[in-house]
N, CA and C atoms as an extended XYZ file, in Angstrom:
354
Properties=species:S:1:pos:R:3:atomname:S:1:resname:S:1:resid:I:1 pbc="F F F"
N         0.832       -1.176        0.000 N   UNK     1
C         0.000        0.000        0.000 CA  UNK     1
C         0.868        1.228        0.000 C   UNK     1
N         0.175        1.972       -0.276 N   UNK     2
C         0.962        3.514       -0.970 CA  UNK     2
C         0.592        4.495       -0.242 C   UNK     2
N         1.348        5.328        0.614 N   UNK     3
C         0.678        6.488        1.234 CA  UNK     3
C         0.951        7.767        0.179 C   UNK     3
N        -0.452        8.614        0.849 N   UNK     4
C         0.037       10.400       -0.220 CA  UNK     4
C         1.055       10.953       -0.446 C   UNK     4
N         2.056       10.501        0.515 N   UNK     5
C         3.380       11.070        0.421 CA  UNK     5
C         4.224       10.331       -0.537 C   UNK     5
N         3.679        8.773       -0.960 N   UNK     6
C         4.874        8.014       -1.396 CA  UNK     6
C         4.410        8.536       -3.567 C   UNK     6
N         2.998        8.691       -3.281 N   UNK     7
C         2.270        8.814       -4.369 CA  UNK     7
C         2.928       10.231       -5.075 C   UNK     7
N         2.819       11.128       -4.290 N   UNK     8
C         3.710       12.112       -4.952 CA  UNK     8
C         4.931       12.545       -5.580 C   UNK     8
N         5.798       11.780       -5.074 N   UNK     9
C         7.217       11.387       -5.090 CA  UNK     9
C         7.188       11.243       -6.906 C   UNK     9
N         8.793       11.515       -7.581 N   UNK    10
C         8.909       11.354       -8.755 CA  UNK    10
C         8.689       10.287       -9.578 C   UNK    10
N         8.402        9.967      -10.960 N   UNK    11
C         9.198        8.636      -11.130 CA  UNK    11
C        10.026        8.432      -11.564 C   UNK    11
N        10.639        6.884      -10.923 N   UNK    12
C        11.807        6.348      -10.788 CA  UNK    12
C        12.263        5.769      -12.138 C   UNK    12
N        11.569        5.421      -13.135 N   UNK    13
C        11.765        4.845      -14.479 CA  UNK    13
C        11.337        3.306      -14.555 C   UNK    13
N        10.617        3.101      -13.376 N   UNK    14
C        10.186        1.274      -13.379 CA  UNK    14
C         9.008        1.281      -14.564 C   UNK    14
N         9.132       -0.244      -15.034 N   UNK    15
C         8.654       -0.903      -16.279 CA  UNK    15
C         7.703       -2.233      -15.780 C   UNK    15
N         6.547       -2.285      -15.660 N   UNK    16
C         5.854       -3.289      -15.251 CA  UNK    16
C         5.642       -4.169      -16.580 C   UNK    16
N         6.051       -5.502      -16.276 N   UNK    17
C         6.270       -6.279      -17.253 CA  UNK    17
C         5.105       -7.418      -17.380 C   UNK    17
N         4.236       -8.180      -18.089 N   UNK    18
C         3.585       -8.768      -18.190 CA  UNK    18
C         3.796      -10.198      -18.198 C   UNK    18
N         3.425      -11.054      -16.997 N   UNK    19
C         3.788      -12.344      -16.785 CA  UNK    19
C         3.149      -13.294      -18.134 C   UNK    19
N         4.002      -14.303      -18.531 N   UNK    20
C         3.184      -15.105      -19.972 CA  UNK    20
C         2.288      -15.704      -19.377 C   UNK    20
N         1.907      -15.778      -18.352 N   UNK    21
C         0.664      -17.042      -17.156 CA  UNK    21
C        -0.453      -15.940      -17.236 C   UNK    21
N        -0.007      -14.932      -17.397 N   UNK    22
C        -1.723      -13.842      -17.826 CA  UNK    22
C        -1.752      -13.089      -18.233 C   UNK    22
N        -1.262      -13.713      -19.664 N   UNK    23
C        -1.847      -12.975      -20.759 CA  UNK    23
C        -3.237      -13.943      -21.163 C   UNK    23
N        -3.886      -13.644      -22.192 N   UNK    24
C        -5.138      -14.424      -22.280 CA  UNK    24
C        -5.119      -14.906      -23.625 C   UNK    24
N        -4.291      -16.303      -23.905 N   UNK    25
C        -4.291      -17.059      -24.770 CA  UNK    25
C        -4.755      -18.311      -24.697 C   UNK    25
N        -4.706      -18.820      -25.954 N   UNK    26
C        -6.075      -19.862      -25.775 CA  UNK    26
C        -4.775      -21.142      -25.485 C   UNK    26
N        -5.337      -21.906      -25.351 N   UNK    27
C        -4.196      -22.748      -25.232 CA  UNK    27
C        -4.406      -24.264      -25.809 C   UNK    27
N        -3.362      -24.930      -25.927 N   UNK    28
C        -3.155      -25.493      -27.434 CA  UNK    28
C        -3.991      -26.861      -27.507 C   UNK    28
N        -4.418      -27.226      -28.729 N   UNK    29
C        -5.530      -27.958      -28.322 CA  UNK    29
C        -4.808      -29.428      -28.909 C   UNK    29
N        -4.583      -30.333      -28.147 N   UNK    30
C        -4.283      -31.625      -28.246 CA  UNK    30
C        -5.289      -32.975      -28.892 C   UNK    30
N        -4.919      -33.513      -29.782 N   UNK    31
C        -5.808      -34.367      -30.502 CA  UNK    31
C        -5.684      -35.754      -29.430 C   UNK    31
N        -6.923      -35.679      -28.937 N   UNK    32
C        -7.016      -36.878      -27.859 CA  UNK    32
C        -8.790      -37.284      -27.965 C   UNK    32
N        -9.264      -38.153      -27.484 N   UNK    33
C       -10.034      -39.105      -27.372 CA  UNK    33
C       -10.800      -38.924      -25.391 C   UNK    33
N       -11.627      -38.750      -25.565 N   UNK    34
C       -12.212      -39.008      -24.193 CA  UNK    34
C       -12.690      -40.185      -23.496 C   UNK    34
N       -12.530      -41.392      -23.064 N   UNK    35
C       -13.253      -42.294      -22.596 CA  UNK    35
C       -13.811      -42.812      -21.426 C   UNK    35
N       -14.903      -42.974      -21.224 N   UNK    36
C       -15.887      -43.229      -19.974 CA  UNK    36
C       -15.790      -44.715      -19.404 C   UNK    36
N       -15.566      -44.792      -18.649 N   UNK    37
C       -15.181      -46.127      -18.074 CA  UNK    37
C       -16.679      -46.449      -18.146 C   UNK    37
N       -17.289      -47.950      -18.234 N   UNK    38
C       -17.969      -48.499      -17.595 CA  UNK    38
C       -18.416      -48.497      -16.458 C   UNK    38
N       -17.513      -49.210      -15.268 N   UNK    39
C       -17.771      -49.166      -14.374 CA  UNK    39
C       -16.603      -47.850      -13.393 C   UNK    39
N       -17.139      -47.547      -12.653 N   UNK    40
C       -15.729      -46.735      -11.916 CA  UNK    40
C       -14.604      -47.317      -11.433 C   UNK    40
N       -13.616      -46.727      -11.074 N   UNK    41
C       -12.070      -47.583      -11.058 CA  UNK    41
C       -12.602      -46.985       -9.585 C   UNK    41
N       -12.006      -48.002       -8.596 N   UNK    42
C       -12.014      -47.647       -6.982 CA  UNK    42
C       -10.218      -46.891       -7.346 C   UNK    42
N        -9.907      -46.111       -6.375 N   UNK    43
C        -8.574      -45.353       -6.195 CA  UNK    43
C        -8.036      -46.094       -5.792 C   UNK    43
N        -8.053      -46.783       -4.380 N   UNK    44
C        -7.370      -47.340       -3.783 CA  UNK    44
C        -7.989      -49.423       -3.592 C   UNK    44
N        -7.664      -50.269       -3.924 N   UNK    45
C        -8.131      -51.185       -3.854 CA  UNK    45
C        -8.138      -52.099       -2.554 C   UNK    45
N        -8.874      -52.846       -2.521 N   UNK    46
C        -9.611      -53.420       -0.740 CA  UNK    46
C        -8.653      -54.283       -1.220 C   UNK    46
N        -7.983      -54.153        0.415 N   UNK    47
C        -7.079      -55.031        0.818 CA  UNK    47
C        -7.172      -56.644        1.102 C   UNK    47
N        -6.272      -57.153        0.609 N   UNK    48
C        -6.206      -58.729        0.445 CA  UNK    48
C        -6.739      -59.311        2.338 C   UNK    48
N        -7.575      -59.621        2.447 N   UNK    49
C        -7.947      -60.373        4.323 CA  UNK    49
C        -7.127      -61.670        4.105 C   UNK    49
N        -6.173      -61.826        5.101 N   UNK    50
C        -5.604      -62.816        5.369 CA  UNK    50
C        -6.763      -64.130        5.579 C   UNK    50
N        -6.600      -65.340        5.395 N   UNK    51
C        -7.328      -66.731        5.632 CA  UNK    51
C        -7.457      -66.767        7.142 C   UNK    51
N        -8.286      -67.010        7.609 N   UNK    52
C        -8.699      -67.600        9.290 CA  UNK    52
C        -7.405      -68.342        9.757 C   UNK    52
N        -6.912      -68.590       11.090 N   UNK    53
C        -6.029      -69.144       11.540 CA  UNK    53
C        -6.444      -71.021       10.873 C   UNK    53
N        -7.705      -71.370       11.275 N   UNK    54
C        -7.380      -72.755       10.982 CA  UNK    54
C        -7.419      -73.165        9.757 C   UNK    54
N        -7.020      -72.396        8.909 N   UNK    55
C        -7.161      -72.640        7.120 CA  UNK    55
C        -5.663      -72.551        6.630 C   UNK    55
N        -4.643      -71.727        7.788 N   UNK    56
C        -3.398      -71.803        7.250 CA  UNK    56
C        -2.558      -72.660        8.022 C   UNK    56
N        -3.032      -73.714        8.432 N   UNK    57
C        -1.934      -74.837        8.466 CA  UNK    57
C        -1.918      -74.374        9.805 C   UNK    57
N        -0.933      -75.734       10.260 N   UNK    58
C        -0.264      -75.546       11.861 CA  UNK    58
C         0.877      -74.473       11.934 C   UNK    58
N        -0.118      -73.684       13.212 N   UNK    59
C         0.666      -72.762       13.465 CA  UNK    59
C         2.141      -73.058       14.110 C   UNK    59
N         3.360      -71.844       13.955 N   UNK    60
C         4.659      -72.227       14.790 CA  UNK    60
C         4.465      -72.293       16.002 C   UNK    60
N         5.040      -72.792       16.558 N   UNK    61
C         5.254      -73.233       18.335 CA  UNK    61
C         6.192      -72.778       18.463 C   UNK    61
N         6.616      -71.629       19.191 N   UNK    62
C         7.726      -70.669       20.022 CA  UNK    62
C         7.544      -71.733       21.441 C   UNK    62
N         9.169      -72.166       21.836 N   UNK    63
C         9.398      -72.683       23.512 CA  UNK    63
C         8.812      -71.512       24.304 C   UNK    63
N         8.274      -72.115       25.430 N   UNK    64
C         7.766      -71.052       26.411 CA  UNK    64
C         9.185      -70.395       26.927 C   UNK    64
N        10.010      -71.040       27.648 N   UNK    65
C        11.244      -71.200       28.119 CA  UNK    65
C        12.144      -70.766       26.784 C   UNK    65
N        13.050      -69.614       27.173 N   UNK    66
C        14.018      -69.455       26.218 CA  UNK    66
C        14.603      -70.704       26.096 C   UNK    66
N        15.883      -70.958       25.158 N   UNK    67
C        16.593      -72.488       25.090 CA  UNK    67
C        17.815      -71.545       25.921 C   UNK    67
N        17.771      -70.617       26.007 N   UNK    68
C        19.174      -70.448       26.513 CA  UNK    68
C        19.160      -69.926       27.602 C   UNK    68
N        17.766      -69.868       28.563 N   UNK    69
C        17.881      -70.256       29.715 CA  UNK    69
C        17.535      -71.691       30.188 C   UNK    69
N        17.672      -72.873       29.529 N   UNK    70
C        17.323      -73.892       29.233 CA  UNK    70
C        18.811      -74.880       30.163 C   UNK    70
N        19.996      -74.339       29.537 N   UNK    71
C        20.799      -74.708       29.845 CA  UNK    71
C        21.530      -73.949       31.408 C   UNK    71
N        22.141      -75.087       32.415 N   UNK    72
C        22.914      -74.269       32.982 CA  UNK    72
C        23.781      -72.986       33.042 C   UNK    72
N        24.674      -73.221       32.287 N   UNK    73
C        25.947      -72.717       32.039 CA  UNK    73
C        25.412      -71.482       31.550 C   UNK    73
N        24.491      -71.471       30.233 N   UNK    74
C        24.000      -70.765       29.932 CA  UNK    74
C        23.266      -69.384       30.570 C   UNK    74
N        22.336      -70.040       31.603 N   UNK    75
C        21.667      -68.723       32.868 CA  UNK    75
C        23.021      -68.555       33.761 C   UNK    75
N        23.937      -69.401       34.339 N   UNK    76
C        24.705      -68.448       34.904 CA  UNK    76
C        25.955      -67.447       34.619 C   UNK    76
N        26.097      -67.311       32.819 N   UNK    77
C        26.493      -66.634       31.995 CA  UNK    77
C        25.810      -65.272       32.165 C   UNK    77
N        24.602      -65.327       31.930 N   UNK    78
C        23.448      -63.610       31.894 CA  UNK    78
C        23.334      -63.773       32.946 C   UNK    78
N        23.696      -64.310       34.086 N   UNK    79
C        22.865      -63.702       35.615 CA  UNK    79
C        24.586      -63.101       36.146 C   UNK    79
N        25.596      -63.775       35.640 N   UNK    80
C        27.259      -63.059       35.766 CA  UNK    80
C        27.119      -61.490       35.094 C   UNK    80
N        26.639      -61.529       33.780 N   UNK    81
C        26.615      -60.289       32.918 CA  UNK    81
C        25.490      -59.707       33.730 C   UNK    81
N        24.459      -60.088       33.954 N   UNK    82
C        23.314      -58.983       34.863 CA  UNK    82
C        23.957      -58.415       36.189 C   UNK    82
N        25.109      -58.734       37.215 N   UNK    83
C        25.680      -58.306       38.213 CA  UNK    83
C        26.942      -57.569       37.542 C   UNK    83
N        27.617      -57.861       36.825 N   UNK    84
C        28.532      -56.863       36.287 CA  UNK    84
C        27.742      -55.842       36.016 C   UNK    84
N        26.652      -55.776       35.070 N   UNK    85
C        26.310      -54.486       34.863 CA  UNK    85
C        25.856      -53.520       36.048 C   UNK    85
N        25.006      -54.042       36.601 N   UNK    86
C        24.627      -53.759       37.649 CA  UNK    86
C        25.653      -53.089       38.974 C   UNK    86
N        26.699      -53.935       39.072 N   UNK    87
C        28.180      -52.985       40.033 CA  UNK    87
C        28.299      -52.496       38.880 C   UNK    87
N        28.913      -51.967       37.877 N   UNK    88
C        29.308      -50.727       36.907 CA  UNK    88
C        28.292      -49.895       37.197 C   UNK    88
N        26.677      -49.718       36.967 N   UNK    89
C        25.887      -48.577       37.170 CA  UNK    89
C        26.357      -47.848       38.131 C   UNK    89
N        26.306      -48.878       39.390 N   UNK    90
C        26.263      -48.678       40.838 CA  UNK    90
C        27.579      -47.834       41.132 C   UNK    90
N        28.997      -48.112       40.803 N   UNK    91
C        30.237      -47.642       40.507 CA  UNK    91
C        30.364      -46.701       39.926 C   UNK    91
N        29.815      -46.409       39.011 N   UNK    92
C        29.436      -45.003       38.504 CA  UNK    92
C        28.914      -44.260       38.687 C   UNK    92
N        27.695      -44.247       39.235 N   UNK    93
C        26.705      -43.092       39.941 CA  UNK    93
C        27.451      -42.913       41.175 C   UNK    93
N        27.900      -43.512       41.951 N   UNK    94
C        28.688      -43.420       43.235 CA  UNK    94
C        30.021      -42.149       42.831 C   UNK    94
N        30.437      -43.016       41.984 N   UNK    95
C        31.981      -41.723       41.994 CA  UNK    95
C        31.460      -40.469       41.379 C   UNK    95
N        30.403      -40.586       40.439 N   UNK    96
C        30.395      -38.883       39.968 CA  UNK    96
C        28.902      -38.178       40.978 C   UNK    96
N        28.378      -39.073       41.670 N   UNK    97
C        27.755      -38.186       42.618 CA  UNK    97
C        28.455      -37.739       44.033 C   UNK    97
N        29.567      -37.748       43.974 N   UNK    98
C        30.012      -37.254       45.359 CA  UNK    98
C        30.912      -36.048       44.873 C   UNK    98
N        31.067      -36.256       43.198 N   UNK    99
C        31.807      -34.893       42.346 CA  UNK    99
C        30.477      -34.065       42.939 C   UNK    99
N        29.232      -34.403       42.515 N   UNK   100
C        28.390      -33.336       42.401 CA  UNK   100
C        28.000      -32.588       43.379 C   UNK   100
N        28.384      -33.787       44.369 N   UNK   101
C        27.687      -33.122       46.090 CA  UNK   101
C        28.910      -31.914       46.252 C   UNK   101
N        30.159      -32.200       46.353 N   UNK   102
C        31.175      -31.393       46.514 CA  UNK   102
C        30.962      -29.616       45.919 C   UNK   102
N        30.813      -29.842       44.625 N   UNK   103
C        30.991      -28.974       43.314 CA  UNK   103
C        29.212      -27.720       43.522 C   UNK   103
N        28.218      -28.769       43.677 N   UNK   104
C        26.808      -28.116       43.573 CA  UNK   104
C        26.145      -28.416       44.650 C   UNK   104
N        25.876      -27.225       45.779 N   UNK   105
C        25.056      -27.508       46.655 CA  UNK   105
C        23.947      -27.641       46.484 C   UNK   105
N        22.884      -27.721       47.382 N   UNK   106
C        21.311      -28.556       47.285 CA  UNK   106
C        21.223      -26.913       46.672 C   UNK   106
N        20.066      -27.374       45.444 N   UNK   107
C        19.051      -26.298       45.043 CA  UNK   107
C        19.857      -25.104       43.674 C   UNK   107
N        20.827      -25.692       43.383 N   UNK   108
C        21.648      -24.737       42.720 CA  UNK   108
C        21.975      -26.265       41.782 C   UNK   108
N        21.399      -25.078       39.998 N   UNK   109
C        21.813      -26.111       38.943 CA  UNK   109
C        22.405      -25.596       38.588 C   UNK   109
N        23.567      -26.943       37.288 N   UNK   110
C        24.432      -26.549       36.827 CA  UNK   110
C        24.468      -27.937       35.509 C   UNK   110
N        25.206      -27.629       35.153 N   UNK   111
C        26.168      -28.581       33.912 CA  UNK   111
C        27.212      -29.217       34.423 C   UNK   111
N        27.214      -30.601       33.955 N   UNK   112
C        28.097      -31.636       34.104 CA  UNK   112
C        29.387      -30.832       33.733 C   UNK   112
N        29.526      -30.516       33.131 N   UNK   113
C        31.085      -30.195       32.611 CA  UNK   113
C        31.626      -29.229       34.230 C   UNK   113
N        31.179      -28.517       34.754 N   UNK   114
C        31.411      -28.265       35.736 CA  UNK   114
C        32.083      -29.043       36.899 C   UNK   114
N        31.722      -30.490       36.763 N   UNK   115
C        32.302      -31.455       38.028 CA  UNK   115
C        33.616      -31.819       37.241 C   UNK   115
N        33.682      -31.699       36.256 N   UNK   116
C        35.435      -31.640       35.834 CA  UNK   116
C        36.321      -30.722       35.670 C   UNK   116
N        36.033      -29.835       35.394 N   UNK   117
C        36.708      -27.829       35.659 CA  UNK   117
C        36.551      -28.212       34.555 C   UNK   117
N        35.749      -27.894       33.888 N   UNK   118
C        35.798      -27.579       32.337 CA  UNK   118
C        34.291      -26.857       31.805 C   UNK   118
């Protein structure tokens, strides 16, 4: 929008140019054929329904019981790896929470990089 003041002002030498999208030409006429379907085409077509369970055969049988807690050796392999992990968490939250107690008193936040001087 244009105020009275801008309206008065000289002109500048601008050239308003005519876009080819509107001008009003006819536009070009292609030798083609129209055809009406019969019936209508659906867009999207109804999905294939899987067969009822007892029409596709015997189903797989998954062990209730993993097999590899099945074996000895086996469970006391992951119950060794479940206590290692478990002291590492524990070992870790321990040493860098006593950085934090030191470094940040109750009620005052901050950034990790802080419990290392950095």
């Amino acid at each position: 929008m244009s105020t009275p003041e801008q309206d008065n002002r000289e002109d500048r030498g601008g050239e308003v140019l005519p876009f080819p999208d509107r001008q009003h030409t006819e536009p070009a006429v292609l030798d083609a054929e129209l055809v009406e379907p019969d019936q209508p085409v659906p867009v999207d077509p109804r999905p294939v329904e899987p067969a009822p369970a007892w029409r596709r055969g015997e189903p797989t049988r998954h062990p209730i019981v993993a097999p590899w807690l099945r074996a000895r050796e086996s469970r006391r392999a992951a119950g060794r790896w479940a206590l290692q992990f478990v002291w590492h968490q524990l070992a870790y939250h321990r040493s860098t929470s006593s950085c934090w107690a030191r470094t940040h008193p109750p009620g005052r936040c901050a950034s990790p990089a802080a419990c290392s001087g950095g």
